[in-house]
C-alpha positions as CSV (number, residue, x, y, z in Angstrom):
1,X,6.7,-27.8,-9.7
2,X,5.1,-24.4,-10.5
3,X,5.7,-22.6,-13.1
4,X,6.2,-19.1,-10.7
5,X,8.4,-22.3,-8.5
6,X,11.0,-22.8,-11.4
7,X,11.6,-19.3,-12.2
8,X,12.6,-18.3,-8.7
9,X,14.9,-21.7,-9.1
10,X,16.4,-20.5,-12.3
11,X,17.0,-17.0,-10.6
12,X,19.0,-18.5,-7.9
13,X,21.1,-21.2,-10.0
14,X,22.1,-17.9,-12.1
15,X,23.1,-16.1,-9.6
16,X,24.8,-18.9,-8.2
17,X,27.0,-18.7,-11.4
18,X,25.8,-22.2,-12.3
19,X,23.9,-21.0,-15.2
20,X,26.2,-21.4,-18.0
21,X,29.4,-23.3,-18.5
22,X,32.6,-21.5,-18.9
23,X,33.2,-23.0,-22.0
24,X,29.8,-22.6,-23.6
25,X,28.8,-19.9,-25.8
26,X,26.9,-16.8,-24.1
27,X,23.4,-16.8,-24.8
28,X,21.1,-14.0,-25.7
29,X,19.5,-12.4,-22.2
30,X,16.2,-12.2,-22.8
31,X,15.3,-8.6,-21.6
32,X,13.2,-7.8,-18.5
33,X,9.9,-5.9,-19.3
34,X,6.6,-6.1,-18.2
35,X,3.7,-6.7,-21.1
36,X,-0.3,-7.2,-20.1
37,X,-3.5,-6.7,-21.1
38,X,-6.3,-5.5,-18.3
39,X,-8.9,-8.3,-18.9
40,X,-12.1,-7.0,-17.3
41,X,-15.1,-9.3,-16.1
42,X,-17.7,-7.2,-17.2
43,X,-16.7,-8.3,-21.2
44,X,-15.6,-11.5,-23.0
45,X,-12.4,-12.5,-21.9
46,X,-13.0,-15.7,-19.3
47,X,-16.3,-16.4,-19.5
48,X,-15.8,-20.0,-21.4
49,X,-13.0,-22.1,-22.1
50,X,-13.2,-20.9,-25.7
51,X,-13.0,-17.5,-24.7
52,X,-10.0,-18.4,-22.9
53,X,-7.7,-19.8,-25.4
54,X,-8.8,-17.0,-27.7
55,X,-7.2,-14.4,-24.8
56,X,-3.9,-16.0,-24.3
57,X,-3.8,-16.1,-28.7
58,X,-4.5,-12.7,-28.5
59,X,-1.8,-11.9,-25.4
60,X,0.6,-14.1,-27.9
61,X,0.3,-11.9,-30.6
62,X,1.3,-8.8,-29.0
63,X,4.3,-10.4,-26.9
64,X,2.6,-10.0,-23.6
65,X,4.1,-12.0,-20.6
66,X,0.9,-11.3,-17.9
67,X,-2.3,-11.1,-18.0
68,X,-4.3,-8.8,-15.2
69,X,-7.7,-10.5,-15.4
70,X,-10.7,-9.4,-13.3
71,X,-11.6,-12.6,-11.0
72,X,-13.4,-10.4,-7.9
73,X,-15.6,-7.2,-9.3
74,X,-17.6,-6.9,-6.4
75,X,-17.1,-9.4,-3.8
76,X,-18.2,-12.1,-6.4
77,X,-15.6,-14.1,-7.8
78,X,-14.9,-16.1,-11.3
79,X,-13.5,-18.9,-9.7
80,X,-14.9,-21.6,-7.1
81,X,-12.4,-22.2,-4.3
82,X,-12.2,-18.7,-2.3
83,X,-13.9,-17.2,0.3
84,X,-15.4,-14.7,-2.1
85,X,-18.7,-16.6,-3.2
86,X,-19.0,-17.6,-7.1
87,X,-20.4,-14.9,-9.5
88,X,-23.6,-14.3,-11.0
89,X,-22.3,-13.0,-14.5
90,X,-23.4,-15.6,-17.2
91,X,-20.4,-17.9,-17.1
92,X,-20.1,-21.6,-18.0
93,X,-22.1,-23.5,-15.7
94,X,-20.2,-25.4,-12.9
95,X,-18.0,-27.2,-13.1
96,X,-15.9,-24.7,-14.5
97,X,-13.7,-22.5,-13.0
98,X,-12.8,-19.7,-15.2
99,X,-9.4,-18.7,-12.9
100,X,-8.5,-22.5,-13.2
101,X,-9.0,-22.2,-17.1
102,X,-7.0,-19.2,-17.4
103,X,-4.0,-20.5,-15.5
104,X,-4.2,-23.9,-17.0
105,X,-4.1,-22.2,-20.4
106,X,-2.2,-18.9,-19.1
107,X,1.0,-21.1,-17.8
108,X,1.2,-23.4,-20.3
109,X,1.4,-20.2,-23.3
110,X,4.2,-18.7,-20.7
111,X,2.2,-16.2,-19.5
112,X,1.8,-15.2,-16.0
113,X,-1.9,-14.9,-14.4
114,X,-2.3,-11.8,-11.5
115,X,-5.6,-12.3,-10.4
116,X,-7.5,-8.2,-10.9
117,X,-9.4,-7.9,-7.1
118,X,-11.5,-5.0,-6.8
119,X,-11.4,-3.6,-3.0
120,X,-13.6,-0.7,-2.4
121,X,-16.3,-1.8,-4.3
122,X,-19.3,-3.8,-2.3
123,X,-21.9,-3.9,-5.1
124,X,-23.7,-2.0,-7.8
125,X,-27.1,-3.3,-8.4
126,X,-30.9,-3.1,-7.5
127,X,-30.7,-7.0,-7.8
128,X,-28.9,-8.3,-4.4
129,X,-26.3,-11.0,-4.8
130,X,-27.5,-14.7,-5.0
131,X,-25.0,-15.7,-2.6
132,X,-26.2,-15.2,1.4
133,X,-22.5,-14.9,2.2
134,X,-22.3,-12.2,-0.1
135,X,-21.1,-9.3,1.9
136,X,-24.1,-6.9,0.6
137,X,-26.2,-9.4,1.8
138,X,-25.0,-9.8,5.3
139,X,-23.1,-6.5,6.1
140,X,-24.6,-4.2,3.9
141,X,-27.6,-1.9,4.7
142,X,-29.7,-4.5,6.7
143,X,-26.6,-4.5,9.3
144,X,-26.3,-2.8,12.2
145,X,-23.5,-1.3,14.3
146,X,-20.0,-2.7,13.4
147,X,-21.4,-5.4,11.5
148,X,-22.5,-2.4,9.0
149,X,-18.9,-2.4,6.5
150,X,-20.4,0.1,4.3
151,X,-18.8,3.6,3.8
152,X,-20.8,6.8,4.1
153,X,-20.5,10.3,3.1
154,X,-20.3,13.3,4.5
155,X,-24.0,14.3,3.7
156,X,-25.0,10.5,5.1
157,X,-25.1,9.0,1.4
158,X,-24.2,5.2,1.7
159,X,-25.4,4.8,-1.8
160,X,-24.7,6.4,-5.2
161,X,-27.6,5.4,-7.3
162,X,-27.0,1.7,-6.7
163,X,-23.0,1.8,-5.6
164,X,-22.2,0.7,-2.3
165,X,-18.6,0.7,-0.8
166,X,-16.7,-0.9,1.5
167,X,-15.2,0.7,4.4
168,X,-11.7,0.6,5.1
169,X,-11.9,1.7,8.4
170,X,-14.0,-1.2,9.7
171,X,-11.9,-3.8,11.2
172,X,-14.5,-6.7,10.2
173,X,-14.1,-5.4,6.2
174,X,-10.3,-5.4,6.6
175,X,-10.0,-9.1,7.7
176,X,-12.2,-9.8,5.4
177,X,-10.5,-8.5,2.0
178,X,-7.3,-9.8,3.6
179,X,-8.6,-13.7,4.1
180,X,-10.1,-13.4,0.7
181,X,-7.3,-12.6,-1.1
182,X,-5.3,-14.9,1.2
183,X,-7.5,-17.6,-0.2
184,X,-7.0,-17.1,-3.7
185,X,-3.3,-17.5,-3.1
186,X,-3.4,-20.0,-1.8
187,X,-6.7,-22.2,-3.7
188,X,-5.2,-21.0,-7.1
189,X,-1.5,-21.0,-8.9
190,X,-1.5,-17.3,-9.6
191,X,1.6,-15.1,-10.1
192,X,0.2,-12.5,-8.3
193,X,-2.9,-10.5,-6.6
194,X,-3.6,-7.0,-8.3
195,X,-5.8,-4.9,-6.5
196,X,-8.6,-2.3,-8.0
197,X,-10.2,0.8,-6.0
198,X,-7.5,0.3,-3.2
199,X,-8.8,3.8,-1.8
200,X,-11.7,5.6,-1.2
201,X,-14.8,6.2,-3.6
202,X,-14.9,9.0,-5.8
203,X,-18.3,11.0,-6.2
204,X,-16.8,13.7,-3.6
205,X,-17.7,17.7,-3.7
206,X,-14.2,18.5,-4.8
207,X,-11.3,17.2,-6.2
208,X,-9.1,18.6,-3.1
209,X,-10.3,16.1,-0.3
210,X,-12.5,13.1,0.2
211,X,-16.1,13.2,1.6
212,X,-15.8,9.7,2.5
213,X,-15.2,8.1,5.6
214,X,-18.4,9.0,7.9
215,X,-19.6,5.5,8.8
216,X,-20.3,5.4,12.8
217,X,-17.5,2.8,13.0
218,X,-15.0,5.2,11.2
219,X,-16.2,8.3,13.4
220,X,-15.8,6.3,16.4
221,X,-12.2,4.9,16.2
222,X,-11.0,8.0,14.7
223,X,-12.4,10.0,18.0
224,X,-10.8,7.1,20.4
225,X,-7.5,7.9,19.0
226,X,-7.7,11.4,18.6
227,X,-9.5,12.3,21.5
228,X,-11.8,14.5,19.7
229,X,-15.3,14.3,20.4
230,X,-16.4,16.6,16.6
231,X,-17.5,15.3,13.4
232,X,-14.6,16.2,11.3
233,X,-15.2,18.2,8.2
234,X,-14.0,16.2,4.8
235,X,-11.0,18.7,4.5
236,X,-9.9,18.4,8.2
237,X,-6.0,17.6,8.0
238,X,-5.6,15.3,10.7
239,X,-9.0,13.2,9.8
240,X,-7.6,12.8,6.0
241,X,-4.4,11.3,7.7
242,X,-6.1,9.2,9.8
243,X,-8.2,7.7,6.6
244,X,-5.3,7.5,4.7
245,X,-3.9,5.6,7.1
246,X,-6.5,3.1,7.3
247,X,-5.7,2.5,3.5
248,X,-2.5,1.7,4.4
249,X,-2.5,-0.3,7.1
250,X,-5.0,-2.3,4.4
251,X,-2.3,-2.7,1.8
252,X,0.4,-3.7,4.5
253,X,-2.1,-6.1,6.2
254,X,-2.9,-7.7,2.4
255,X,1.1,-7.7,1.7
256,X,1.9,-9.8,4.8
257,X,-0.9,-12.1,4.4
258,X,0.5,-13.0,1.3
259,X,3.9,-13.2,1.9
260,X,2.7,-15.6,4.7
261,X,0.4,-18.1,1.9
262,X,2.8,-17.7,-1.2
263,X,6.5,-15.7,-0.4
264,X,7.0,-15.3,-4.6
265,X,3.2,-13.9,-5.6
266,X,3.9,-10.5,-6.6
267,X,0.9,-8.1,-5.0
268,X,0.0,-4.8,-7.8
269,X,-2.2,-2.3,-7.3
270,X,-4.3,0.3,-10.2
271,X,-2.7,3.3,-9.3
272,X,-4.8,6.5,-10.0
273,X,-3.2,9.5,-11.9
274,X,-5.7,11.8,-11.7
275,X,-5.3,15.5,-13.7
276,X,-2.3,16.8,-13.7
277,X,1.2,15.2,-12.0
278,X,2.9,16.9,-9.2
279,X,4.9,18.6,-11.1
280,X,2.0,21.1,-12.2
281,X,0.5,20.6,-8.7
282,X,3.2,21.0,-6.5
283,X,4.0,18.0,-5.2
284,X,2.6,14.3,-4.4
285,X,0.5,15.7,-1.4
286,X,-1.5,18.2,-3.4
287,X,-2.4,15.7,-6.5
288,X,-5.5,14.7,-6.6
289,X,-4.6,10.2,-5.8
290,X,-3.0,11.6,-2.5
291,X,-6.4,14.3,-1.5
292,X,-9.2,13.0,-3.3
293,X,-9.0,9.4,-3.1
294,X,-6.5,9.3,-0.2
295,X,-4.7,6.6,-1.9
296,X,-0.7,7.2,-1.2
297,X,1.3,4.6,-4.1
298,X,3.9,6.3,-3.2
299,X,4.7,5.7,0.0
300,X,3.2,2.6,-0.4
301,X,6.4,1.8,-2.8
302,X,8.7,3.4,-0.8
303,X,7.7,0.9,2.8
304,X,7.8,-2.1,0.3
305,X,4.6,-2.9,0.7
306,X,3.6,-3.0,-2.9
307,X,5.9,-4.6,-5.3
308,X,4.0,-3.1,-8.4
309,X,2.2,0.1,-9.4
310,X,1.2,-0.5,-12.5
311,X,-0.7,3.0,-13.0
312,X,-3.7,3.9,-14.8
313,X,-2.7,6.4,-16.9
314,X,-5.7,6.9,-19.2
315,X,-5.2,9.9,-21.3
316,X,-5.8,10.9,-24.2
317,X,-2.8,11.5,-26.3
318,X,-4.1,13.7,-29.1
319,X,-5.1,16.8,-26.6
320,X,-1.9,18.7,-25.3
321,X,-3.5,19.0,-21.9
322,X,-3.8,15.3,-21.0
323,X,-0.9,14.5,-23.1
324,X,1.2,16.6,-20.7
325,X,-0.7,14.9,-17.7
326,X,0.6,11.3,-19.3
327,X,4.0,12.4,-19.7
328,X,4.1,14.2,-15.9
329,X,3.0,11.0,-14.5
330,X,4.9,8.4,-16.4
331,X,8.0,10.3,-15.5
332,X,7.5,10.1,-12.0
333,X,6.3,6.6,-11.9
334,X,9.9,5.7,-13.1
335,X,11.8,8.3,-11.0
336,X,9.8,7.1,-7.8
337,X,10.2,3.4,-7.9
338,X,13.1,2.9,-6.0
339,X,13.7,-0.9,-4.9
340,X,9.9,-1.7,-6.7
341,X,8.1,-1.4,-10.1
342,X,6.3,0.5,-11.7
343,X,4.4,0.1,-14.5
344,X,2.3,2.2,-16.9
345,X,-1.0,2.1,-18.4
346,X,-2.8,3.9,-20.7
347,X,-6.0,3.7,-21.9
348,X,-6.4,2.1,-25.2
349,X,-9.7,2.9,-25.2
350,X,-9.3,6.5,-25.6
351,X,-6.7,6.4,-28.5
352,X,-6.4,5.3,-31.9
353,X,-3.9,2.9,-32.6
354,X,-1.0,5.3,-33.5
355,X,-1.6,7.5,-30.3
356,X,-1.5,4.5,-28.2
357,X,1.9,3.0,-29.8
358,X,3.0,6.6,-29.2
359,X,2.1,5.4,-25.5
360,X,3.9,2.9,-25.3
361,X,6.9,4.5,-26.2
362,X,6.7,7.1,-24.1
363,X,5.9,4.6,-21.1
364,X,9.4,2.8,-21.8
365,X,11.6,5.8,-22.2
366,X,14.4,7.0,-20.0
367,X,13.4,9.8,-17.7
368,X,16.0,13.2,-17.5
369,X,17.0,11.0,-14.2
370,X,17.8,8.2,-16.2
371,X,15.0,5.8,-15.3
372,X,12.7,3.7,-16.7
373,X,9.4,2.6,-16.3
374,X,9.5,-1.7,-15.7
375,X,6.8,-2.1,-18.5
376,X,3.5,-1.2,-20.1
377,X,-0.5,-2.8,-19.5
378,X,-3.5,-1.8,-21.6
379,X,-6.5,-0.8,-20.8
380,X,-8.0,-2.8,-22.2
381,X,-8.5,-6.0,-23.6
382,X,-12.3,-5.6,-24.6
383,X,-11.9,-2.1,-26.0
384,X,-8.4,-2.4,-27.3
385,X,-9.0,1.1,-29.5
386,X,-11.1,4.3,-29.5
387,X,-12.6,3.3,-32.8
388,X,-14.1,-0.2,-31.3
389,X,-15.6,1.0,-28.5
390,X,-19.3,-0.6,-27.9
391,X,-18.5,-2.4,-31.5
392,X,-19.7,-6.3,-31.9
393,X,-16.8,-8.5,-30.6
394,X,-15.6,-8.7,-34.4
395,X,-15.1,-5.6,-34.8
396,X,-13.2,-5.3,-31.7
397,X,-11.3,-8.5,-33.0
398,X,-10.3,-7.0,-35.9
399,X,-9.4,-4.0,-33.8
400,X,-6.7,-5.8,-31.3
401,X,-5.4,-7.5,-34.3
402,X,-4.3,-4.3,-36.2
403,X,-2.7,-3.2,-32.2
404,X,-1.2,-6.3,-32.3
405,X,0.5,-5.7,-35.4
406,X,1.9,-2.0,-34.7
407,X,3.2,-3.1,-31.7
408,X,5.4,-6.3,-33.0
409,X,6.0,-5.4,-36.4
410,X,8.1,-2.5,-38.3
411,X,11.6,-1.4,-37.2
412,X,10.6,0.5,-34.8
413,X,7.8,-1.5,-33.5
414,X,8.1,-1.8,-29.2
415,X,7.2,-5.3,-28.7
416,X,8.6,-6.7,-31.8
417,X,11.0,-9.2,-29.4
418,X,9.6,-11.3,-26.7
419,X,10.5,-10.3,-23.0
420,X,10.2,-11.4,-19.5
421,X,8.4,-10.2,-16.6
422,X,10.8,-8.3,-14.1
423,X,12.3,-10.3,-11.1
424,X,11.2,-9.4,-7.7
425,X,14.9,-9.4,-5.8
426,X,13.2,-9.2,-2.3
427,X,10.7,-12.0,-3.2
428,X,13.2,-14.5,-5.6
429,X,16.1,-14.0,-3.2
430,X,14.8,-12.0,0.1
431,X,17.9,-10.9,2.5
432,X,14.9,-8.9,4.9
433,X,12.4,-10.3,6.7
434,X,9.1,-9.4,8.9
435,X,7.2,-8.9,11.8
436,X,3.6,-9.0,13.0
437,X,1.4,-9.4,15.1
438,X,-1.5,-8.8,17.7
439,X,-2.1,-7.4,21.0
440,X,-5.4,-7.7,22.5
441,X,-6.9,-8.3,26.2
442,X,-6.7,-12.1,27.5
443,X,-10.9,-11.7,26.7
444,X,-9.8,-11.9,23.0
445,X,-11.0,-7.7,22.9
446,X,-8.3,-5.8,20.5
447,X,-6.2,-2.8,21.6
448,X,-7.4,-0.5,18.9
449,X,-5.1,1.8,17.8
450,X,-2.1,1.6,21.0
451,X,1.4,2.6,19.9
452,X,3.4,-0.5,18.9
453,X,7.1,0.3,18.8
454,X,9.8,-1.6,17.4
455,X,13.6,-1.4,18.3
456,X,16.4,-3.5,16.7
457,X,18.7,-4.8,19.3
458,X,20.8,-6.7,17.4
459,X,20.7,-4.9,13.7
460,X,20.9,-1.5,12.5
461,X,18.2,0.9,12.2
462,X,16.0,3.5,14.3
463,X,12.8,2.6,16.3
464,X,9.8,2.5,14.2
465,X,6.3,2.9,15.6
466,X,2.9,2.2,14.3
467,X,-0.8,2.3,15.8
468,X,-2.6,-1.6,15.9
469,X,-5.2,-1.7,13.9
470,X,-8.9,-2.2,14.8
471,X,-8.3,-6.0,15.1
472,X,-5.0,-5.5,17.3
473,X,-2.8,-6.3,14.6
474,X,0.4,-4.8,13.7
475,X,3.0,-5.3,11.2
476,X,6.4,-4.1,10.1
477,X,8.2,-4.8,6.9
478,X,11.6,-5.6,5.1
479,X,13.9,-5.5,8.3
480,X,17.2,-6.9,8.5
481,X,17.7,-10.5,10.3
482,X,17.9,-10.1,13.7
483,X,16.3,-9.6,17.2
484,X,13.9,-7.1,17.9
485,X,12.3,-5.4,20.6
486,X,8.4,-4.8,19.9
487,X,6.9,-2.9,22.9
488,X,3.0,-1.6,23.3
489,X,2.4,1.9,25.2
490,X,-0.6,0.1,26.9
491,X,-3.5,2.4,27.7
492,X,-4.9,3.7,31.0
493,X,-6.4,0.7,32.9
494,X,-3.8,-2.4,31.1
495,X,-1.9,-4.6,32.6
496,X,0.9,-7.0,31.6
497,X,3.6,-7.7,29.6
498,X,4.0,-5.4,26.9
499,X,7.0,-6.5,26.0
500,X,7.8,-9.0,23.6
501,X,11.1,-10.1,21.6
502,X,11.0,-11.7,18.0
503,X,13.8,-12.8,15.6
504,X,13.9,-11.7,11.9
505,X,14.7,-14.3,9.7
506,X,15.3,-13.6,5.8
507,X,12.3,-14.4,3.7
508,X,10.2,-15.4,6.9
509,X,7.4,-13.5,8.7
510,X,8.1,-13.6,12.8
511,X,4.8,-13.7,14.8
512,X,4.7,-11.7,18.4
513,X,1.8,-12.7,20.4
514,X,0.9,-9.7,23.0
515,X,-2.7,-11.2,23.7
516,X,-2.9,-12.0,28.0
517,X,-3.0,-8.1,28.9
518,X,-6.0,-7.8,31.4
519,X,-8.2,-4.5,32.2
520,X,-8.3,-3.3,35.5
């Protein structure tokens, strides 16, 4: 039995009221609050076994619960069993597995292990990837046509200096990230996937939009659908929707491929916080997450398609400026996370130790609404203060020691008690369940884009539609058991049955298979 298995276990014998006997004395709740460390793999932290035990000692002493650490950079991956290939960084020589290691370890300290996965980023080197199923080897800028899953500017730039970046609009990148990350799940006994650069690549003109997106497989779906035959300008309103879109449909894609492997993993993403909140900006839809970067955590929370934001909120406390940009932010987070979690985290990196304990008690207050953030992660484990930046590993030692010990001890220290990680309600104990599914000619050729409405029949609720994605596939989330209608606005030239039925089961994801339409 897992360790992420028993938990869910003692959740439901709890709620069952079998928890306690009626004559035993109450015991102490151990409170609910998230506690990690960012563990990057670009520093010390997995590398080795020894390295290892010294991270979950070090997690120990600041009464962490999780550990984010960095198992796929850039399509590379510190472990040995997904369908990322292994890395090149300087690891122990097979055969070990450094995600193994940390979960071995990780579990048996009590600390849960969310495997970091960076998404946008395809590589960053002169050097090429050993690995010829390395996706900069085979879809990178010796590919051609669709097979070609890197992201382009606006100015034709694929490349900045060495960075390459995936495309989220190219249906082979999507499937992809999505079977890779299904993979981990289910190779590896992690608590949870948590996702890095979920959006689009900075290095854009302005701050106000995203000159991102202009890949010929991009252009060309985006004109299908629109029926426009001009090359969008970056600031173009309807051509930011439609990229932001194609972000989405990512995370929703990645949340039901999940829930299909492993039901209880919990999938986080980096959140950015950019500047100021939208409190100063005048709303979410002028900050710079929602333009620049077309990443929208918001609505992302609010579908249920992202059980945790745990926010990158790296500010420095000591200028008023961003001091006010880490308060705006931290507010909302808590005021904004609904039926979901949020979590805060700062930038150790950036702060001495006072200004980050100040952090992290300004990440756990209640808002004016009465809400609170679910929990606090620091960035980051390597450079766990301003002062140890680019120091020897000692140094930085010494550093996360002295964290460690204004954080747990002193009256007013924040993590001087031990706590738990938050429950996940609609994972431990689901009462909704889920549809998806495809519709595609009898050939096998996917309906890009076709309107896919749902309708319950037998439950509450309004119609909902959504476009398939360039694969065909389509999904809809956290609906209440019973039978729905899914029907496809089939284009000009289909034929068929475009009509399907599916039953929503609790907990379960119901497939609808709309793949024998023919062109005429």
């Amino acid at each position: 039995m897992t360790k992420r298995t028993l938990a869910v276990l003692t959740v439901a014998v709890l709620a069952l009221g079998l928890g306690t006997p009626a004559n035993a004395e109450p015991e102490t709740v151990t409170p609910q609050q998230w506690r990690s460390y960012w563990v990057d793999g670009f520093n010390e932290g997995i590398y080795n076994p020894a390295q290892v035990t010294n991270l979950v000692e070090d997690a120990k002493k600041i009464n962490a619960n999780a550990l984010i650490v960095q198992v796929g950079r850039r399509y590379d991956c510190f472990c040995n069993r997904a369908l990322y290939p292994r890395t090149d960084a300087a690891i122990a020589p097979l055969p070990y597995d450094p995600l193994d290691e940390m979960i071995t370890q990780g579990h048996a300290a009590g600390l849960e292990v969310h495997a970091w996965v960076n998404v946008n980023t395809m590589w960053n080197s002169a050097t090429r990837p050993s690995s010829p199923e390395h996706v900069f080897n085979k879809h990178g800028q010796s590919a051609t046509g669709s097979d070609r899953w890197l992201n382009k500017r606006h100015d034709g730039q694929e490349l900045v200096g060495a960075n390459a970046f995936m495309d989220p609009a190219n249906p082979g990148a999507v499937n992809y990230i999505v079977s890779g990350i299904q993979s981990i799940v289910r190779q590896y006994d992690v608590d949870g996937i948590n996702l890095d650069y979920v959006r689009y690549p900075d290095y854009s003109s302005t701050t106000t939009h995203s000159d991102w997106g202009y890949s010929e497989t991009s252009l060309a779906r985006f004109r299908a659908v629109t029926g426009r035959t001009d090359t969008p300008l970056p600031a173009d309103p309807q051509f930011s929707d439609w990229r932001r879109a194609q972000m989405t449909n990512l995370v929703r894609k990645i949340y039901l491929g999940m829930w299909e492997v492993d039901r209880q993993a919990r999938l986080s993403m980096d959140g950015i916080t950019y500047s100021f909140g939208p409190q100063t900006m005048g709303g979410w839809e002028k900050t710079r997450p929602y333009t620049e970067v077309l990443q929208d955590w918001k609505g992302w929370m609010a579908e249920g398609i992202m059980d945790t934001v745990v926010a990158m909120n790296y500010k420095r406390n000591w200028m008023p400026d961003q001091k006010q940009m880490y308060d705006e932010w931290t507010e909302v987070l808590a005021d904004w996370q609904g039926e979901r979690q949020a979590v805060i985290g700062p930038a150790l990196y950036l702060n001495d130790i006072s200004d980050s304990v100040e952090q992290v008690r300004l990440a756990l207050a209640s808002t004016a609404s009465g809400n609170s953030a679910a929990g606090w992660s620091g960035y980051s484990y390597a450079n766990p203060t301003q002062a140890g930046v680019n120091q020897s590993p000692s140094v930085r030692s010494a550093e996360r020691d002295r964290l460690a010990q204004a954080l747990t001890t002193g009256p007013d220290a924040p993590f001087a008690n031990k706590a738990a990680v938050p429950v996940m309600p609609w994972k431990a104990s689901p009462t909704e369940g889920h549809i998806s599914g495809r519709v595609t000619l009898r050939t096998g050729t996917p309906l890009d884009q076709v309107r896919v409405t749902l309708r319950p029949l037998t439950a509450n609720g309004a119609p909902i539609t959504r476009l398939a994605d360039g694969d065909g596939w389509f999904g809809f989330v956290h609906l209440r058991p019973g039978v729905y209608q899914v029907q496809v606005d089939l284009p000009n030239g289909v034929v068929g049955q475009p009509i399907a039925v599916a039953k929503v089961r609790a907990g379960a994801v119901s497939k609808v298979d709309l793949t024998n339409l023919v062109q005429h």
